[in-house]
N, CA, C and O atoms as CSV, one atom per row, in Angstrom:
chain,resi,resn,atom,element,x,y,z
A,1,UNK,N,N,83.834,126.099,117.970
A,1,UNK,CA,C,85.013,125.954,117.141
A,1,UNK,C,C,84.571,125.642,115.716
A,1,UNK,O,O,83.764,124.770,115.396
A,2,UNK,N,N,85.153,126.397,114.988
A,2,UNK,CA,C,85.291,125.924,113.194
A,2,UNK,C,C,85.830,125.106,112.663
A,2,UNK,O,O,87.057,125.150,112.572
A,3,UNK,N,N,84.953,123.864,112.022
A,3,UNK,CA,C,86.413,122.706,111.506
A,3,UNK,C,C,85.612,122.719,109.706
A,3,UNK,O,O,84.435,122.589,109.369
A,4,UNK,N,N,86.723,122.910,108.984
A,4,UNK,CA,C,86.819,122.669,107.964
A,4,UNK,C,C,87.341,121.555,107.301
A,4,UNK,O,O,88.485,121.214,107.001
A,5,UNK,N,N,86.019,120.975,107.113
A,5,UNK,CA,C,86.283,119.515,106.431
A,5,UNK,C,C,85.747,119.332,105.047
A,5,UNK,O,O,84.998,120.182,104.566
A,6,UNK,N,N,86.152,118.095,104.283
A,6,UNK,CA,C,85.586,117.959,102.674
A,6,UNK,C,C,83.845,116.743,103.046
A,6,UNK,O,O,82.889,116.523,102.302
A,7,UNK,N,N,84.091,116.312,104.271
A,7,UNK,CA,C,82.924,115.481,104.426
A,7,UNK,C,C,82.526,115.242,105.857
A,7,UNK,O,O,83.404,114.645,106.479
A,8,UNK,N,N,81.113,115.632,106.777
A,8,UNK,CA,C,80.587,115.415,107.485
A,8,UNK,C,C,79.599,113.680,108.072
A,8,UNK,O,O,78.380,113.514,108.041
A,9,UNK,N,N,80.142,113.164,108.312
A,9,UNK,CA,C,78.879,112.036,108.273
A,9,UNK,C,C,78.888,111.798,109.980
A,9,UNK,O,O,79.713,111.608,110.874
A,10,UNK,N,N,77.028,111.974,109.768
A,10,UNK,CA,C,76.539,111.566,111.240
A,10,UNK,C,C,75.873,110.477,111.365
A,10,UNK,O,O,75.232,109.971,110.444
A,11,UNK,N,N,75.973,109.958,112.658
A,11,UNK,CA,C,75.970,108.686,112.860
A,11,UNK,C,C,77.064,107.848,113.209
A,11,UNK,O,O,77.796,107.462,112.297
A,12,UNK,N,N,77.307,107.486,114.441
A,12,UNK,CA,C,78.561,105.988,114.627
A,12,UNK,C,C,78.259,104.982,114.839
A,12,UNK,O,O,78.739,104.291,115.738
A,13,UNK,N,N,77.015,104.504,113.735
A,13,UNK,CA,C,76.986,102.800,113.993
A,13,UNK,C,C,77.559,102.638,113.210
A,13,UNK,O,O,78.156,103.563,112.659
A,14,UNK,N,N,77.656,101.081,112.708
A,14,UNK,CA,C,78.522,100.476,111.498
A,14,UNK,C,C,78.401,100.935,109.826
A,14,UNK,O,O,79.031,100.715,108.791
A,15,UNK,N,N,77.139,101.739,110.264
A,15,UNK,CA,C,77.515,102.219,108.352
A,15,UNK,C,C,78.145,103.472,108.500
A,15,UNK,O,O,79.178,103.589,107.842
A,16,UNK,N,N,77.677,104.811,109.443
A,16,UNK,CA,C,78.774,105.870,109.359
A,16,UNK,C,C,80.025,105.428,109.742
A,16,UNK,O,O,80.984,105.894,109.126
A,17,UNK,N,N,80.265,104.458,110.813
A,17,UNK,CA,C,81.913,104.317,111.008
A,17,UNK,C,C,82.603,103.941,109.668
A,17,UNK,O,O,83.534,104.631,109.251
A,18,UNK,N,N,82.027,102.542,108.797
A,18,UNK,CA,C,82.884,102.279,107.695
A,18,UNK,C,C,82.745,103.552,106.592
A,18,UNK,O,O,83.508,103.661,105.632
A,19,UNK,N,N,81.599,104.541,106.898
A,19,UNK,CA,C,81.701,105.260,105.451
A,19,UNK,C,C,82.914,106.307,105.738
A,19,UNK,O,O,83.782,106.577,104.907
A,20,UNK,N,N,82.840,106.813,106.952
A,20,UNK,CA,C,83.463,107.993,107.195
A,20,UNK,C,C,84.939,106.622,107.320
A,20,UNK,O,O,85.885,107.353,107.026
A,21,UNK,N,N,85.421,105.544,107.507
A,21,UNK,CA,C,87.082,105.258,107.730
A,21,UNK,C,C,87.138,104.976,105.852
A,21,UNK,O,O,88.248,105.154,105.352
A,22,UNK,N,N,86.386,104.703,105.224
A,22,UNK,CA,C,86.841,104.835,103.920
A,22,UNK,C,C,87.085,105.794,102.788
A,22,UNK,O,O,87.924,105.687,101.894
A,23,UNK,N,N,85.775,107.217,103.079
A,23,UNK,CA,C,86.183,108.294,102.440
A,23,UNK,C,C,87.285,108.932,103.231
A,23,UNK,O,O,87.686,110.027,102.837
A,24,UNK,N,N,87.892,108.328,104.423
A,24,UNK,CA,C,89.483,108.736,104.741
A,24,UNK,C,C,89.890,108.232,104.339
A,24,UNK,O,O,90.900,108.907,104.141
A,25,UNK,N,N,90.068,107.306,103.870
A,25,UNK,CA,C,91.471,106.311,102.879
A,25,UNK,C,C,91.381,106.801,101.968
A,25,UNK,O,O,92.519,106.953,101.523
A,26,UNK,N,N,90.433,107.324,101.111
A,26,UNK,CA,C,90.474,108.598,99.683
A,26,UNK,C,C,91.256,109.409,100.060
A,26,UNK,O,O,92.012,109.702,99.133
A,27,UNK,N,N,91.589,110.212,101.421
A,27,UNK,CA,C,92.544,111.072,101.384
A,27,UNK,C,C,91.449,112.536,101.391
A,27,UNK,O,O,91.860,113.655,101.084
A,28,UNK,N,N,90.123,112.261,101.774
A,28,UNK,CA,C,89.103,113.266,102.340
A,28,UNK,C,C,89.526,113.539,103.584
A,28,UNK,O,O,89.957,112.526,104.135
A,29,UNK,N,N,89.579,114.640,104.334
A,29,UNK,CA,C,89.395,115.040,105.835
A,29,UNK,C,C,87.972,115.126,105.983
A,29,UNK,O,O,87.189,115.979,105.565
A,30,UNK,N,N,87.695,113.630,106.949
A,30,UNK,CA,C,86.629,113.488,107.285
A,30,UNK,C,C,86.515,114.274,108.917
A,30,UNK,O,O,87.392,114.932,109.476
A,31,UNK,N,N,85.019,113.914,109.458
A,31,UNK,CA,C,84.489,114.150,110.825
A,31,UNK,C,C,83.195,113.328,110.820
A,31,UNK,O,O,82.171,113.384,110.137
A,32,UNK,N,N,83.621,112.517,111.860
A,32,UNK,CA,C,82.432,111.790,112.309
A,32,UNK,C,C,81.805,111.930,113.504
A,32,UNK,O,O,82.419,111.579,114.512
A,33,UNK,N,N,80.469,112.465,113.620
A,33,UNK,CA,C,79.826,112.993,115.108
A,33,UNK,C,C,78.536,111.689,115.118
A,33,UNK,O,O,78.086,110.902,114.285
A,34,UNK,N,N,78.302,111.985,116.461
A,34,UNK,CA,C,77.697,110.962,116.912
A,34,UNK,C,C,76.952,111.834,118.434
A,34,UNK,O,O,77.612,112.242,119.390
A,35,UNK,N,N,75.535,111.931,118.282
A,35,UNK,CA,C,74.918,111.954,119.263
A,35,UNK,C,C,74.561,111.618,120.829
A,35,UNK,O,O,74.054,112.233,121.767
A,36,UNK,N,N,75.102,110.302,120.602
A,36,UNK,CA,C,74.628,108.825,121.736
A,36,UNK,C,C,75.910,108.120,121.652
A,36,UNK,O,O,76.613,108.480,120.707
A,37,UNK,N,N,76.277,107.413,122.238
A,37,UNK,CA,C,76.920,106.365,122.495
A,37,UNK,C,C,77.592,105.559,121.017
A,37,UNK,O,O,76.884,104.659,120.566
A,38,UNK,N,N,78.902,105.856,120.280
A,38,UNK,CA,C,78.989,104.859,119.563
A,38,UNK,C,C,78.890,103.573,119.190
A,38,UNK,O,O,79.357,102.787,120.014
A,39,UNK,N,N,78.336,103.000,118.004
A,39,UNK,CA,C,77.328,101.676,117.655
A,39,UNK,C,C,76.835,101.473,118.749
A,39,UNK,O,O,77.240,100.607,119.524
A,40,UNK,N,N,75.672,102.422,119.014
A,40,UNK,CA,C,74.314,102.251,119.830
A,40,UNK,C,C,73.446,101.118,119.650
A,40,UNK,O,O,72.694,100.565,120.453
A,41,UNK,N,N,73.708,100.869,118.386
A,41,UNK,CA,C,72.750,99.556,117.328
A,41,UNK,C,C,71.415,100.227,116.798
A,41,UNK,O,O,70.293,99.722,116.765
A,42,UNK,N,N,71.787,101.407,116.420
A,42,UNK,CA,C,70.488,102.204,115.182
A,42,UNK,C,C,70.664,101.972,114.147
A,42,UNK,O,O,69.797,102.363,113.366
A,43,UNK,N,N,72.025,101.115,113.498
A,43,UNK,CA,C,72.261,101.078,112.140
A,43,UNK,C,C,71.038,99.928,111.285
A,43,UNK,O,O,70.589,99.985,110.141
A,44,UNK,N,N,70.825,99.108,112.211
A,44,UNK,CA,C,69.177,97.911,111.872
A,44,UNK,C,C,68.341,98.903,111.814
A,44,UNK,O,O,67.890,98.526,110.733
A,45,UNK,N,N,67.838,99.686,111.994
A,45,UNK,CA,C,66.517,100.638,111.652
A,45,UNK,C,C,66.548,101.529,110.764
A,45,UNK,O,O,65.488,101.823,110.211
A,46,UNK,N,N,68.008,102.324,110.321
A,46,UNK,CA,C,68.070,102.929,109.897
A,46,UNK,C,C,68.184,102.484,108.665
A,46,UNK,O,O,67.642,103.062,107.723
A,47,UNK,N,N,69.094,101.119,108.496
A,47,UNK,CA,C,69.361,100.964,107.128
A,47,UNK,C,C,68.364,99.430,106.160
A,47,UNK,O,O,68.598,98.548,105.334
A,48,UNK,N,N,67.121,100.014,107.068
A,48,UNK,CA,C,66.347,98.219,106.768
A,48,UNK,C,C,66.905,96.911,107.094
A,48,UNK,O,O,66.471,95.883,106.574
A,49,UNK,N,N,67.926,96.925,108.002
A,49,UNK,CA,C,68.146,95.910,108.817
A,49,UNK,C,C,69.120,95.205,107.218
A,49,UNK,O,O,68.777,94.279,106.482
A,50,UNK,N,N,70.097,95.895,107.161
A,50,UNK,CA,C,70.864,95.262,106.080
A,50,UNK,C,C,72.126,94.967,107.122
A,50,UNK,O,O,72.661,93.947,106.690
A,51,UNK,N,N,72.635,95.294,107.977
A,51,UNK,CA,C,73.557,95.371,109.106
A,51,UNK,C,C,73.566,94.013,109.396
A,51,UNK,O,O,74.247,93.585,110.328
């Protein structure tokens, strides 16, 4: 299936979930995909453990 969106973000730990629920409150049609299990707890590795 084809989805036409203004922004893709992968990843559903806590930094793609808040990025992708806030560039929706801009009024972007977001999509958020996720590989594994949402907040798996990769967001500590990924983001230098700023989480």
């Amino acid at each position: 299936k084809d989805f036409n969106v203004d922004v893709l973000v992968v990843g559903a730990g806590i930094t793609g979930i808040t990025t992708a629920y806030l560039l929706k409150k801009t009024g972007l049609n977001v999509i958020l995909i996720e590989r594994g299990r949402v907040a798996s707890m990769d967001t500590g590795h990924t983001t230098a453990h700023l989480a």
